[in-house]
MILUMKOL-18584 format. One record per residue: residue in one letter; x, y, z of N, C-alpha, C in turn. Coordinates in nm, 2 decimals. Each point is the difference from the previous one (the first is absolute). Layout:
N
  nugu      nu      nv      nw     cau     cav     caw      cu      cv      cw
     A       X       Y       Z       X       Y       Z       X       Y       Z
...
REM end
This chain:
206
  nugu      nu      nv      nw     cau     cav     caw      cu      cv      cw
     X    0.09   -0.12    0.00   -0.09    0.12    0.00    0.09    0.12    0.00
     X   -0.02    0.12   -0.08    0.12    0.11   -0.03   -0.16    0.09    0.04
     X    0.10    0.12    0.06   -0.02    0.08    0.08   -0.04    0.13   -0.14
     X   -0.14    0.06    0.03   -0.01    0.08   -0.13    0.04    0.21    0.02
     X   -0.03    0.02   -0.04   -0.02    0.16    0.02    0.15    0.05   -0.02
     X    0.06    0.01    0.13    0.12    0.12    0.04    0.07   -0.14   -0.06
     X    0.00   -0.10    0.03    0.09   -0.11    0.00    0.12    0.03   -0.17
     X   -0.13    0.01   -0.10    0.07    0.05   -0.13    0.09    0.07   -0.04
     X    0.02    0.14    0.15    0.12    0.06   -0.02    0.14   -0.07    0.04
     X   -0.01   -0.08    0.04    0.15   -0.09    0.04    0.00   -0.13   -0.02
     X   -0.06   -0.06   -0.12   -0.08   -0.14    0.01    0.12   -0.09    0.01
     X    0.13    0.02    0.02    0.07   -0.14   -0.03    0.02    0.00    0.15
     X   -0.01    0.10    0.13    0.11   -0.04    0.05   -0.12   -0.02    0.21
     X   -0.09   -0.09   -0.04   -0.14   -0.03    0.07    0.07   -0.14    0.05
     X    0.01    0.06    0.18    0.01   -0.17    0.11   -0.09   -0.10   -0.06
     X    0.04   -0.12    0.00   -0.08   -0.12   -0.04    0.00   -0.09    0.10
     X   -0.13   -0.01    0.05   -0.07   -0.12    0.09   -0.03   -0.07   -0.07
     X    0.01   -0.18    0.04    0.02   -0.13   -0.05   -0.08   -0.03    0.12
     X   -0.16   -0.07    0.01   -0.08   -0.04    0.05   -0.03   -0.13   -0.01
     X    0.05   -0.10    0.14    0.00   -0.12   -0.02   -0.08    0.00    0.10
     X   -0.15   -0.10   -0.05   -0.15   -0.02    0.05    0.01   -0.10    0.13
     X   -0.10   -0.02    0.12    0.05   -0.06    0.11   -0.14   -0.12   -0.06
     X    0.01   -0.10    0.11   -0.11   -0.08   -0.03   -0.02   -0.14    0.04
     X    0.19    0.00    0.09    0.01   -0.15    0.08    0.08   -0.09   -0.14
     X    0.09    0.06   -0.13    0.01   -0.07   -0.11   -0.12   -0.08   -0.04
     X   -0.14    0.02    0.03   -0.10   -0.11   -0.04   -0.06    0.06   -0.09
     X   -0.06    0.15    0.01   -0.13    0.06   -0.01    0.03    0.13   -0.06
     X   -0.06    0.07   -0.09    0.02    0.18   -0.01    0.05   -0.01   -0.13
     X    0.01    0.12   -0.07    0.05    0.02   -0.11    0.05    0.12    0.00
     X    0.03    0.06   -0.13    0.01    0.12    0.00   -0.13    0.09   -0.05
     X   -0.07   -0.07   -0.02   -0.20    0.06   -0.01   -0.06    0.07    0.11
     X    0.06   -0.07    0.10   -0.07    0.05    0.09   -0.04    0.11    0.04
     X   -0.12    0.06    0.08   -0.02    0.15   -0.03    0.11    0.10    0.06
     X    0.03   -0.10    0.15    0.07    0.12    0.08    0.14    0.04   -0.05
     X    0.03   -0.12   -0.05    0.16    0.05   -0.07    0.03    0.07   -0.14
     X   -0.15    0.11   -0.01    0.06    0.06   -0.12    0.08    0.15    0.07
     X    0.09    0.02   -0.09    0.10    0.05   -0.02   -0.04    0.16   -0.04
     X   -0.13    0.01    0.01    0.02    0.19   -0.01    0.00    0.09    0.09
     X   -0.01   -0.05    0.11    0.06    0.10    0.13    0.15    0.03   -0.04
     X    0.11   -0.10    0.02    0.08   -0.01    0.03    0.06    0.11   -0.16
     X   -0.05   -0.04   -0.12    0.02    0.04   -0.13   -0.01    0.21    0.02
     X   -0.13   -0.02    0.07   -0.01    0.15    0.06    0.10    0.07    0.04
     X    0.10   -0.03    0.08    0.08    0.04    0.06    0.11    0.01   -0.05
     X    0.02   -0.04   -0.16    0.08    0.05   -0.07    0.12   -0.12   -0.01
     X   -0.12   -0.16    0.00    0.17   -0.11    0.05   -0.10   -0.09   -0.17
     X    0.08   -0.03   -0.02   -0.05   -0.12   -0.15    0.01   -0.10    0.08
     X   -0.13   -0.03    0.02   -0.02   -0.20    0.01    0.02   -0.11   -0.06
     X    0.02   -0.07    0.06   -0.02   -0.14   -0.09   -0.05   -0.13    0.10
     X   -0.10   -0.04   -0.03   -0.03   -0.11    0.06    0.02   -0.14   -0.03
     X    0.07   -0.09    0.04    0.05   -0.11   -0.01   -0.08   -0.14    0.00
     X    0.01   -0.04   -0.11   -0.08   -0.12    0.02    0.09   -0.14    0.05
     X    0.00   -0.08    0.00    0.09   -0.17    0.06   -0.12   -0.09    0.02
     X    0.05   -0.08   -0.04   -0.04   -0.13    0.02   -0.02   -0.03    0.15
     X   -0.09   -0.07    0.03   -0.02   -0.05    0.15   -0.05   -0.12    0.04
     X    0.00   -0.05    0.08   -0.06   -0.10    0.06    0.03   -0.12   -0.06
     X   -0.02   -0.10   -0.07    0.07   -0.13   -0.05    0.06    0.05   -0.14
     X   -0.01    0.07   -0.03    0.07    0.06   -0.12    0.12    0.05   -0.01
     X    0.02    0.08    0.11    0.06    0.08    0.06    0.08   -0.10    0.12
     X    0.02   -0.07    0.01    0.04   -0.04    0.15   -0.01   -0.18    0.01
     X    0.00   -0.05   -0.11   -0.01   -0.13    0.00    0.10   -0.08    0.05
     X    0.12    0.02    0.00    0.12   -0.09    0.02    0.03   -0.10   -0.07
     X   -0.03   -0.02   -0.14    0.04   -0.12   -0.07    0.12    0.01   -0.02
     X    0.06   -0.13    0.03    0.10   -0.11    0.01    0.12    0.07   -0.08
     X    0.13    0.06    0.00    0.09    0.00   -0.10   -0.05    0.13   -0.10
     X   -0.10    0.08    0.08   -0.01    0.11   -0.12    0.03    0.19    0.15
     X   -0.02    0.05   -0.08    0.08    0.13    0.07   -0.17    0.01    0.08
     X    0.04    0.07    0.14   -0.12   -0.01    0.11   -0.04    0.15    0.01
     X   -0.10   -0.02    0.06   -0.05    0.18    0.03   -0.06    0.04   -0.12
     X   -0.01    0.00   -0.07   -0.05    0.04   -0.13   -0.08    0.14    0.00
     X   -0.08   -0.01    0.14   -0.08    0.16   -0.04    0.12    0.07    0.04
     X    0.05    0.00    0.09    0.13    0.13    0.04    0.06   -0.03   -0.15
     X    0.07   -0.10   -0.03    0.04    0.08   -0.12   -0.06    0.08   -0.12
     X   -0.12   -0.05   -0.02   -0.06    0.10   -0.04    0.00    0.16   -0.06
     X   -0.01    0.01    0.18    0.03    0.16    0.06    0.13    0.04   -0.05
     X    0.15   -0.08    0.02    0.04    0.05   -0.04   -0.01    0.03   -0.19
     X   -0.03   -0.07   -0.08   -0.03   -0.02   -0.12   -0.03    0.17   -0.07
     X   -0.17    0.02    0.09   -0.04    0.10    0.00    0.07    0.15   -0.01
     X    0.10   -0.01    0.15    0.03    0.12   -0.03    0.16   -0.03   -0.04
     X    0.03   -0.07   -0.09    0.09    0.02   -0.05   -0.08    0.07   -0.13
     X   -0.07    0.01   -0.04   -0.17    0.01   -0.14    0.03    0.16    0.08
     X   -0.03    0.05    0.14   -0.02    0.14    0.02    0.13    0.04   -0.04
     X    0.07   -0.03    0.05    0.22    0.06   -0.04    0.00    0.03   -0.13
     X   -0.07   -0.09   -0.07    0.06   -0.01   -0.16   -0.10    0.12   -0.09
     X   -0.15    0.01    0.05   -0.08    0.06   -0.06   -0.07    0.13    0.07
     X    0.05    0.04    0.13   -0.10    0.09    0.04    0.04    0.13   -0.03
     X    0.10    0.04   -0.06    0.06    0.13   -0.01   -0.15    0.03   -0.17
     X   -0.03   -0.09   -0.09   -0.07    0.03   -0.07   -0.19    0.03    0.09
     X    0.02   -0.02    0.10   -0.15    0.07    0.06    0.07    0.08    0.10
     X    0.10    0.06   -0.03    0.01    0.10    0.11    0.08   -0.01    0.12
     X    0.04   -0.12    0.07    0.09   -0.06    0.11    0.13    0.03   -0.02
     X    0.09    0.03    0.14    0.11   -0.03    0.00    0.07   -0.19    0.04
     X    0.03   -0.04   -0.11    0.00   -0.16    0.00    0.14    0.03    0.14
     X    0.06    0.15    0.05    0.07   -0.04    0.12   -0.01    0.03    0.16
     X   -0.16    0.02   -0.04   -0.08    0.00    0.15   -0.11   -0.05   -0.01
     X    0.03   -0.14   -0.06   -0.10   -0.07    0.06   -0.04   -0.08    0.14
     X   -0.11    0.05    0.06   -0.02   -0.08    0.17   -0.07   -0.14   -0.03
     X   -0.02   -0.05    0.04   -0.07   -0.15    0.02   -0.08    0.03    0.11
     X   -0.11   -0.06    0.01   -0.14    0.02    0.08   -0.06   -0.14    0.02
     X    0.00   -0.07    0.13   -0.03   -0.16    0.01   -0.13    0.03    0.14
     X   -0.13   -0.02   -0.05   -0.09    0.04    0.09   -0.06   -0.12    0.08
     X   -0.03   -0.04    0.18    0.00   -0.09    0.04    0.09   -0.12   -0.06
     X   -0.03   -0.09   -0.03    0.09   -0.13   -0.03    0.13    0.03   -0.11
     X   -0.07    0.09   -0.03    0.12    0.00   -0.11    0.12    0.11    0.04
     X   -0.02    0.08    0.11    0.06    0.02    0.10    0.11   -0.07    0.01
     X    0.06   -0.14    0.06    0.02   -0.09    0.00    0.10   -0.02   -0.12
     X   -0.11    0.01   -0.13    0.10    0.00   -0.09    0.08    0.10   -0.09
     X    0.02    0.09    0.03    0.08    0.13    0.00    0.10   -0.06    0.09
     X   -0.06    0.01    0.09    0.15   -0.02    0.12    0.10   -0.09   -0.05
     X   -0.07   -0.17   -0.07    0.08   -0.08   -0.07    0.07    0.09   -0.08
     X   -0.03    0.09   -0.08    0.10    0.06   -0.09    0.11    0.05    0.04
     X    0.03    0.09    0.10    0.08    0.01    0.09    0.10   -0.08    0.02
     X    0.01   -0.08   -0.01    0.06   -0.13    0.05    0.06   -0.08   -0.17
     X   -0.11   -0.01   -0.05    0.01   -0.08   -0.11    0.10    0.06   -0.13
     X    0.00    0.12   -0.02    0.03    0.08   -0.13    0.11    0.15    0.11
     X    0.09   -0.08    0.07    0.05    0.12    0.08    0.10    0.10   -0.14
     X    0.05   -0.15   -0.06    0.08    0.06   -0.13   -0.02    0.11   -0.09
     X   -0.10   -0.04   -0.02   -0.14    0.05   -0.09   -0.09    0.03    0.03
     X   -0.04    0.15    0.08   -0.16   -0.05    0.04   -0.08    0.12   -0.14
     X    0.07    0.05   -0.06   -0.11    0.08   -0.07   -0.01    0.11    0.05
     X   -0.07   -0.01    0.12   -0.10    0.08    0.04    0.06    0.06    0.10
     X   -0.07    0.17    0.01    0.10    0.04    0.11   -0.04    0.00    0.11
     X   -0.13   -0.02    0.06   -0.05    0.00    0.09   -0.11   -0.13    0.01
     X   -0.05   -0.05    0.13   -0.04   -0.08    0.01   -0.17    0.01    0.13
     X   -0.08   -0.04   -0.02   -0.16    0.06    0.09    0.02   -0.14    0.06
     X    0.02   -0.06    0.13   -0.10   -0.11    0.01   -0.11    0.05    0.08
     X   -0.16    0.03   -0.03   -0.09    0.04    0.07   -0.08   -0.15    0.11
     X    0.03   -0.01    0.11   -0.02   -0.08    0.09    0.00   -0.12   -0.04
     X    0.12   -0.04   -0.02    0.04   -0.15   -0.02    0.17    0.03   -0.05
     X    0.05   -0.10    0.08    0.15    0.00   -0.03    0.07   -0.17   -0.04
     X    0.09   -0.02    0.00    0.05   -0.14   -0.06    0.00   -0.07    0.13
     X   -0.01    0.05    0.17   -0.04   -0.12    0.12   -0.12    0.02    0.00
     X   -0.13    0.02   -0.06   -0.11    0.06    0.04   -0.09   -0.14    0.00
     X    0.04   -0.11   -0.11   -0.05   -0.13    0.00    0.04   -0.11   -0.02
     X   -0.06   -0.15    0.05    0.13   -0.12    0.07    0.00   -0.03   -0.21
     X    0.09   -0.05   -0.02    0.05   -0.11   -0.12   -0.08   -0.13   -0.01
     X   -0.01   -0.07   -0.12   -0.01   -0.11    0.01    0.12   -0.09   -0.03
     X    0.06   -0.11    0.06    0.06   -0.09   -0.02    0.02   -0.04   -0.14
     X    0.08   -0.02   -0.03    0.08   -0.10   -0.15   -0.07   -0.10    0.01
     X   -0.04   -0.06    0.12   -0.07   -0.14   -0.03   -0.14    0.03   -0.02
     X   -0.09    0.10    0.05   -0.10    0.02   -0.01   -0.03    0.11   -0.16
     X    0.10    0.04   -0.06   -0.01    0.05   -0.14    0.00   -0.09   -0.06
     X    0.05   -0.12   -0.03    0.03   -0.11   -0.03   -0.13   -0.07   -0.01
     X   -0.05   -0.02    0.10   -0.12   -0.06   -0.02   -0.10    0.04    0.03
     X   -0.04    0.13   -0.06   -0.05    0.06   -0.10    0.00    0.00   -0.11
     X    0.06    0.03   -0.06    0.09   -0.03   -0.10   -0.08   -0.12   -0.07
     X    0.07   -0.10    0.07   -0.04   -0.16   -0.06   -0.16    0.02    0.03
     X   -0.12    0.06    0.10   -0.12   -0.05   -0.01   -0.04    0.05   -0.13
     X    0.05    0.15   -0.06   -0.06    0.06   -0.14    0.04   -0.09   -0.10
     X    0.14   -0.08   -0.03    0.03   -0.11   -0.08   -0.11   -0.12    0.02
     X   -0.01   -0.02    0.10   -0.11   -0.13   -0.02   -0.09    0.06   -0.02
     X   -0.08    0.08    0.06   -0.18    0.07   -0.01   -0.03    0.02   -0.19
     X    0.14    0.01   -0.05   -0.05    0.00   -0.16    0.01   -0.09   -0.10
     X    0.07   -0.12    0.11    0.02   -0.12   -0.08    0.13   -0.02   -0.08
     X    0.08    0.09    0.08    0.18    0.01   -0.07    0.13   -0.09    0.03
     X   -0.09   -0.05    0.13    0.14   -0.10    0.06    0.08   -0.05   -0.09
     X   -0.05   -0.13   -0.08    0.07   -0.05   -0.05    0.03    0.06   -0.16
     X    0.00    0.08    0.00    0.07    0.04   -0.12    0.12    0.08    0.01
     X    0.07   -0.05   -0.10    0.15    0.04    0.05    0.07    0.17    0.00
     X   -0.08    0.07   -0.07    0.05    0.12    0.05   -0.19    0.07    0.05
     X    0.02    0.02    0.13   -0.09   -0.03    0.04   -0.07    0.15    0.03
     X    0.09    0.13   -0.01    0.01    0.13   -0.06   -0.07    0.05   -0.08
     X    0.02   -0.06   -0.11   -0.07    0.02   -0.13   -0.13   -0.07   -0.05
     X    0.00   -0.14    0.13   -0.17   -0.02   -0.03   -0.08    0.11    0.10
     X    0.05    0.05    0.08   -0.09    0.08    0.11   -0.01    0.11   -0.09
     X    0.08    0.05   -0.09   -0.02    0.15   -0.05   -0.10   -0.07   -0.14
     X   -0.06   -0.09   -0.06   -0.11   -0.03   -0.10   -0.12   -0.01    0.08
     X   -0.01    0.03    0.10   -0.11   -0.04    0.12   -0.04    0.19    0.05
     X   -0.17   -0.02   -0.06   -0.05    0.12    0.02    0.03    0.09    0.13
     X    0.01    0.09    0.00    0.04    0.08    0.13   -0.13    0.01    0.06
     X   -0.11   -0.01    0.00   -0.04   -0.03    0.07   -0.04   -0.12    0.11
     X    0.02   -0.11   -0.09    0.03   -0.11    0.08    0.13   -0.01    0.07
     X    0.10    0.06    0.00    0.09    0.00    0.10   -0.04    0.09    0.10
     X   -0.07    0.10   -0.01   -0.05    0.12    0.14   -0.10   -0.07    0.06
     X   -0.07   -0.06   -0.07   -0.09   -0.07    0.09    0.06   -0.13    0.08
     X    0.10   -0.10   -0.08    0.06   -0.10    0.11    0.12    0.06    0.14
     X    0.03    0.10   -0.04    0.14    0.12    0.06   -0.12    0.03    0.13
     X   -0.13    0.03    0.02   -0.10    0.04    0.07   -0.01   -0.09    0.11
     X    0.01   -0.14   -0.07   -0.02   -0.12    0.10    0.10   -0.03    0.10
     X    0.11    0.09   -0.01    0.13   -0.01    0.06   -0.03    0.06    0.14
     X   -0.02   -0.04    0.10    0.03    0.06    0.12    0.13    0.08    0.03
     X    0.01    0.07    0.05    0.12    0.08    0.06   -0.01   -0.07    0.18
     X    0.17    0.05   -0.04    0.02   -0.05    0.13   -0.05    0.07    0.14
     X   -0.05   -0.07    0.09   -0.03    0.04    0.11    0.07    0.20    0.09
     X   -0.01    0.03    0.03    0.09    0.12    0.07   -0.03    0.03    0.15
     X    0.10    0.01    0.06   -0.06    0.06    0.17   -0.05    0.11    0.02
     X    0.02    0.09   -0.12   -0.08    0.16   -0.03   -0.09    0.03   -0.12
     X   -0.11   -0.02    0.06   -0.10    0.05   -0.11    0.04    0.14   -0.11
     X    0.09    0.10    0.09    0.02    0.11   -0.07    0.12   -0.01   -0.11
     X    0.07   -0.13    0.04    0.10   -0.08   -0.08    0.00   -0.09   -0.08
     X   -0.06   -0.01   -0.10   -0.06   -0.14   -0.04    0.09   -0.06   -0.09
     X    0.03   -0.10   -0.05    0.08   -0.08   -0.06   -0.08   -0.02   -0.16
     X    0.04    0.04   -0.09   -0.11   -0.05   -0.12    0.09   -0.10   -0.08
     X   -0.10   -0.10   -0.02    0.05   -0.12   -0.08    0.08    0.08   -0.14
     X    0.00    0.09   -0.06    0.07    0.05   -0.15    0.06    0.11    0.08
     X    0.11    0.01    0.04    0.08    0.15    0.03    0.15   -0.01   -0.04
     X    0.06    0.08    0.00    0.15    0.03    0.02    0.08   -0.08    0.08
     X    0.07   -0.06   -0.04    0.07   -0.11    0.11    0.14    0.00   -0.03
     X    0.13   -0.02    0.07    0.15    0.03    0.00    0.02   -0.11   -0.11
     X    0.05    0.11   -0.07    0.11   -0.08   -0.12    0.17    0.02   -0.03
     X   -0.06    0.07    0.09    0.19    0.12    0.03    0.02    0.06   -0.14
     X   -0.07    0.03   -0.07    0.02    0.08   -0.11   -0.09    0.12    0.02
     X   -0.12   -0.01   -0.01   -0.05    0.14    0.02   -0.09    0.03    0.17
     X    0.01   -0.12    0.03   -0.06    0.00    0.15    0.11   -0.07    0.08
     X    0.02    0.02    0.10    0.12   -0.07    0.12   -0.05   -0.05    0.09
     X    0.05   -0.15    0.13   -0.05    0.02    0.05    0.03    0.04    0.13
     X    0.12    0.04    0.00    0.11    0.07    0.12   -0.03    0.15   -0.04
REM end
């Protein structure tokens, strides 16, 4: 979203907020009503709102393939703001990152993840940080993992990856549904069967 009126007199050189949507990685989009971007646009900053992958899409953990997938995503994204936002007006060298509730969380991972590289020159986590919720186990990603391979009938086929991805998406969100999540001692903490889990590449678990 570009900022209109006065903005025209100085159009290349407009703060850019990068809006990453909260929602538990399960739920939300970038549709949503509250997260549009014209307050903030008001104020004379160019938005962008971020879309990722989430929930078994985003967070599946199959076997021997790169993990986390919505975080990477994000970063995907705003490597997309660096490269193109100076044509809507942005300075591609102040760009902030914005992670609202859960995604909170995942900002923070960036911090950590891309110290080399972060892009970005500033960072929001709005009430959620990278201790804010427990992990799931490698064993419990794992089998996960394997119930979406069986639930579509993939076991036995040998690359078992590529039968899950000929398998309607919605029949995977509906078996991914049947997944209980693990138990938690804090309701305000909850553990979700599809989240972010330590790969020591973009999430840690030290």
């Amino acid at each position: 979203m570009v900022p209109l009126l006065k903005a025209r007199i100085a159009y290349t050189s407009k703060p850019v907020l990068a809006f990453f949507f909260g929602g538990g990685f399960n739920f939300r989009d970038t549709n949503t009503a509250f997260y549009n971007g014209k307050y903030f646009a008001g104020e004379q900053d160019v938005v962008v709102t971020v879309n990722y992958r989430i929930d078994v899409f985003g967070f599946l953990g199959a076997p021997c393939q790169p993990a986390n997938l919505g975080l990477r995503d994000q970063r995907v994204g705003v490597e997309w703001v660096r490269d193109n936002i100076a044509a809507f007006g942005g300075n591609p060298e102040k760009i902030a990152i914005f992670g609202q509730s859960i995604r909170g969380e995942g900002v923070d991972f960036w911090a950590y993840a891309y110290e080399q590289d972060p892009i970005v020159s500033s960072i929001i986590a709005h009430s959620g940080n990278a201790f804010s919720f427990p992990f799931n186990t490698a064993a419990t990603v794992e089998n996960n993992s394997n119930a979406i391979v069986a639930g579509v009938n993939c076991t036995n086929e040998e690359d078992q990856l590529a039968c899950v991805r000929q398998v309607d998406w919605q029949n995977i969100l509906g078996i991914s549904e049947t997944i209980r999540p693990l138990p938690s001692d804090n309701f305000l903490r909850p553990i979700s069967h599809f989240a972010p889990f330590p790969d020591d590449d973009v999430v840690f678990s030290n």
